[in-house]
Each structure stands twice: as structure tokens, then as C-alpha cells.
Steps between C-alpha positions, in 0.01 A plus 500: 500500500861633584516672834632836553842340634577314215396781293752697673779236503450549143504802424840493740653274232374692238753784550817258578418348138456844339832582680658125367393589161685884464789293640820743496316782288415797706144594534556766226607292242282256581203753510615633143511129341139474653402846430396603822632701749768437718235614790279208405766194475651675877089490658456128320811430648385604795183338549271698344259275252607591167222556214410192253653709193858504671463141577386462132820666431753367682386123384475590175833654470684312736388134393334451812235225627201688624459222742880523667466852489148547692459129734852363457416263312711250246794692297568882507554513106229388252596212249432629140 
């Protein structure tokens, strides 16, 4: 079972990769491609956990490995 620290450490990362994935879009247009609000991508940004549907999302619309984008693991865009 993880302990609290690594569960921490990645939920740290979590939020630099949301952050590497909106890249050079502000938070607003980033929000609006999502269809969230702009208050949600700044808290996920943040640190705050973000909910499973914007995860869901941002995957989904971004091409993004579930695994890089949660653990870090293998490569940030999904192969088709």
C-alpha cells in the first residue's frame, strides 16, 4: 500500500503535468476547451485533487495516457 508521502509526491506532480499539458494557453482558454471553469484548472493547478470527470476530460480530449498523467508513468500522449 502507497504511503501518504508518496501519495502526496503524487499528487505534487499531478498539477506540474496538468500545468505541462495547457502549455502556453491561459487557464481560460484552457478551461473553455475542457469546459470547466477557469476556477477549477487555477485550484488543480494548484494542488487541489481534481475530480475523475475532469481527468476523464482532459485525457480524452487532450490524447493523454491516464498512466503519465496520474503516476508518471511511460508516454504523456496515448498511441491510437
Amino acid at each position: 500500500m502507497a504511503t501518504a508521502t508518496a501519495v502526496n509526491r503524487h499528487k505534487k506532480k499531478l498539477s506540474e503535468r496538468i500545468s505541462r499539458i495547457r502549455g502556453k494557453r491561459s487557464q481560460r482558454q484552457f478551461a473553455r476547451e475542457l469546459g470547466v471553469f477557469q476556477q477549477n484548472v487555477h485550484r488543480y493547478e494548484s494542488g487541489s485533487t481534481p475530480h475523475a470527470d475532469f481527468l476523464i476530460t482532459l485525457a480524452l480530449k487532450e490524447n493523454i495516457s491516464l498512466d503519465w498523467l496520474l503516476l508518471g508513468k511511460g508516454r504523456m500522449r496515448r498511441t491510437r
